[in-house]
N, C-alpha and C positions, 0 to 999 in steps of 0.2 A: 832894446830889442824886445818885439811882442815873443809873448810866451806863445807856445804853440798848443792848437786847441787841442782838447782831450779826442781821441780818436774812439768810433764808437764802443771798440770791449773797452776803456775805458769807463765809458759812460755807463754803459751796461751793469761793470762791477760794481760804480758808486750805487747805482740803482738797487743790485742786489743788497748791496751792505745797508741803504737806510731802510729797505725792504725786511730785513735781517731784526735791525734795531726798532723796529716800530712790533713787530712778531714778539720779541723777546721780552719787549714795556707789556704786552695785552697779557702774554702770558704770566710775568710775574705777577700785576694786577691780580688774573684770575686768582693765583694760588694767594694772596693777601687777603682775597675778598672770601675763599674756602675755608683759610684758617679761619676769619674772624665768626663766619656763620657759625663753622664745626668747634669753637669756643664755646661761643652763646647757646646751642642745644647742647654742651653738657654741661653747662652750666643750671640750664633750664632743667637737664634730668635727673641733674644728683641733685637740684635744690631740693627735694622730700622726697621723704619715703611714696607720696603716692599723690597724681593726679590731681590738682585741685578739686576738691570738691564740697558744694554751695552747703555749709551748714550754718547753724545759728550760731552765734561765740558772745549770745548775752542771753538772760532769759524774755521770754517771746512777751512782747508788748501786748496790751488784756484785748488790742482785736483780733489777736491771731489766738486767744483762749475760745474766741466766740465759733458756733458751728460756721463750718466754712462752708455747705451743702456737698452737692454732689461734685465728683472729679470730669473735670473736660473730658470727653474721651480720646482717649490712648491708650493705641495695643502694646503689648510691653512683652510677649512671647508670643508663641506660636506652639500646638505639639499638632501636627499635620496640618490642616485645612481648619484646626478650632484655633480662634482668635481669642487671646486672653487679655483680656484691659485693664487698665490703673484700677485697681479694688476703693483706694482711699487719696480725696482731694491732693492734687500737687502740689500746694501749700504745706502739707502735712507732714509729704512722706522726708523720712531722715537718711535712707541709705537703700538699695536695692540689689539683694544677694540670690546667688544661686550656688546650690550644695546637692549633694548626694544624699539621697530618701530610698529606706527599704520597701518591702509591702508591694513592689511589681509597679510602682510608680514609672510612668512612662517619659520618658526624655523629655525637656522642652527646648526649645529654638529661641534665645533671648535676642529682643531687641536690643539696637544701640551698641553704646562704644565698649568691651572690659575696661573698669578704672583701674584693676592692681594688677599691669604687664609688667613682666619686667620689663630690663632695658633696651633690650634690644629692641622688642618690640614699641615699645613704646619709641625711641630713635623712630624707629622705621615711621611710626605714623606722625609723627612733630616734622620729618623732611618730604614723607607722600602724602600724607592727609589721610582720610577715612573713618572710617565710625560710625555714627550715627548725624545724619543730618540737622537730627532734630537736638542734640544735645542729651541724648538719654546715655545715660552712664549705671554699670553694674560691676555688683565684686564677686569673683568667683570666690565661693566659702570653702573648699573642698571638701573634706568627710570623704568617708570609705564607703565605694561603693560606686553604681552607676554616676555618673555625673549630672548635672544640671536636668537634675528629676525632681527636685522641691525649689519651691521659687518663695522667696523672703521677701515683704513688702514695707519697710521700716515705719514704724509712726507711735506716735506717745500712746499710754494705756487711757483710753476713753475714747478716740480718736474714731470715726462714724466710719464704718468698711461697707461698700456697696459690691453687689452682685459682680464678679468679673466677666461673665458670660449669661447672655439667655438663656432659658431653662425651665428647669424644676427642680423645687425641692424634695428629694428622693428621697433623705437621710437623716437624723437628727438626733446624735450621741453623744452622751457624755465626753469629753476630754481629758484622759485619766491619767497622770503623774502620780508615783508612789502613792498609790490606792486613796489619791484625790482627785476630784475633779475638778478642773480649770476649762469654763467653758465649755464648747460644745466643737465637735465636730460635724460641721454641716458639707451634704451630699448634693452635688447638682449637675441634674442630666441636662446636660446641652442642648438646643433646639435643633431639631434635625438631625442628632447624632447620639443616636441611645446605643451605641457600641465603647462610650467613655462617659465617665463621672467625675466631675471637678471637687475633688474634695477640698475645705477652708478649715483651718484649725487656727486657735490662740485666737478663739473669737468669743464672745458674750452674742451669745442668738437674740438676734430684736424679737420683743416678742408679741409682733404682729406676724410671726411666721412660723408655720407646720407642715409638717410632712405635706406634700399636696401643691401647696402655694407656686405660683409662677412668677420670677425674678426676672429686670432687665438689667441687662451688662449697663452695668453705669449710673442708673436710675432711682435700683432699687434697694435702700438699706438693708442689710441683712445682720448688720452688728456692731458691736465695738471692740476694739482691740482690748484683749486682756493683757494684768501683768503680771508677768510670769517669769519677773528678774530674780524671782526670790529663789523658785524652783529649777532654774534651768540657768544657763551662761550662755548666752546668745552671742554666735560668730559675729554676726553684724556689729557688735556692739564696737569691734574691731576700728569699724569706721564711721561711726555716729559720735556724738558725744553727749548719749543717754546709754541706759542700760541694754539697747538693743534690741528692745520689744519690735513684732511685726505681726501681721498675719501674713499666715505660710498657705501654701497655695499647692497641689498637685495633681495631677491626672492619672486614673487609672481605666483601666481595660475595665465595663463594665461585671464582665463573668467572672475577674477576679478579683474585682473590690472586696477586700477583708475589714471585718469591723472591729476596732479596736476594745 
C-alpha cells in the first residue's frame, strides 16, 4: 500500500526545520570564524610590549655611515596653519617622540599613528584600521606639563638636521646644561608668520649660518645632532636601541619667546 503523501503543513514543517538547520550551520560558523579572529588579535597584542617598530638590530653597514643628503619632504606636525617637516633624512631617524616642554611652548598636532597605545586602543585599530596612511609612527614620552609641546626627532650624534620650516634665522644661543654648553639653540621665524618662532635645540650650528640667514624647510642644513647621552637620559631612548640622541623641535608665541 503507497504511503500517503505528506499534506502541505507538513511540507511546510520540513521546510522550516531544514530552514532551521541551514541558520543554525551559518551561525555556529560565524561564531568559530570570531573566535579564531579574536585569538589571533590577542595573540598579535600581547605578542610585545609595543608596535612593531623598523629599527636596526645590527650595526649600519659603511653606506648607511656616508651623508645621506637632504630628507624627502614630510610634514610630521602641525601647530596651527605652520607646517613642520622631517628636520633629518628618513634613513636616519631612530624613533619619533612627543613630550611636554615648559617656557610657554605651544602645542603641536602630530602626524601619523601613536606607536605606544595601550590595548584597548590599539585592539580598536588592528580590527578598524587607521593611523597614518603613510606609515608614520610616534611615542608619546609624557613629562609634566602641557602635552605634545616638544617634538623629539631621533637620529645618531653627527647625523646632518635640516631647516623644518622657511624662515629666518632670528636667534643663535648657547645651549646650556649645568653651566655647559652643548651646542646651540637656533631661533626661526617662519615665512609669513612672525607671530611664532621655531625654536631647534641638541644641535651643533652649521657654520655657514648667522643671525640673519634664510633657511628652506628641507633644503637647508642648519646642523648636526649633538650628544648629549652623557648629560641627559633621553625618554626616546625608551624605544630606539641607541642612547636616544634627537633634535628637539618646539614653537613658541613670538612676544614670549624666552632665551635660555
Amino acid at each position: 500500500m503507497r504511503s500517503p503523501k505528506p499534506s502541505g503543513q507538513t511540507r511546510l514543517e520540513r521546510q522550516r526545520r531544514v530552514r532551521a538547520r541551514r541558520r543554525a550551520r551559518r551561525i555556529a560558523g560565524s561564531v568559530i570564524l570570531a573566535v579564531v579572529l579574536l585569538v589571533t588579535l590577542l595573540l598579535t597584542a600581547f605578542g610585545s610590549g609595543h608596535p612593531a617598530t623598523i629599527l636596526p638590530t645590527a650595526p649600519a653597514p659603511a653606506g648607511r655611515l656616508l651623508p645621506a643628503g637632504p630628507p624627502s619632504p614630510q610634514v610630521i606636525a602641525l601647530q596651527r596653519s605652520l607646517r613642520i617637516q622631517l628636520p633629518v633624512p628618513q634613513e636616519r631617524v631612530t624613533a619619533i617622540g612627543y613630550h611636554a616642554a615648559g617656557g610657554g611652548a605651544l602645542e603641536l598636532k602630530a602626524f601619523g599613528s601613536r606607536a605606544n597605545q595601550g590595548f584597548v586602543a590599539r585592539t580598536w585599530r588592528h580590527v578598524f584600521g587607521g593611523g597614518s596612511p603613510h606609515g608614520l609612527r610616534y611615542f608619546d614620552l609624557g613629562g609634566g606639563g602641557r602635552p605634545y609641546t616638544a617634538l623629539d626627532v631621533g637620529a645618531a650624534p653627527g647625523t646632518d638636521v635640516y631647516s623644518p620650516v622657511d624662515g629666518t634665522v632670528v636667534g643663535l644661543t648657547d645651549f646650556v646644561i649645568n653651566g655647559r654648553s652643548y651646542g646651540v639653540r637656533m631661533d626661526v621665524e617662519p615665512l609669513n608668520n612672525s607671530s611664532v618662532v621655531v625654536s631647534l635645540t641638541h644641535l651643533k650650528q652649521d657654520p655657514s649660518l648667522a643671525v640673519g640667514s634664510t633657511v628652506s624647510a628641507g633644503t637647508s642644513k642648519i646642523g648636526t645632532v649633538v650628544d648629549l647621552s652623557g648629560v641627559e637620559k633621553h625618554a626616546l631612548a625608551r624605544y630606539t636601541q641607541d642612547a636616544g640622541n634627537h633634535v628637539s623641535i618646539e614653537v613658541h608665541a613670538a612676544a614670549t619667546l624666552s632665551i635660555p
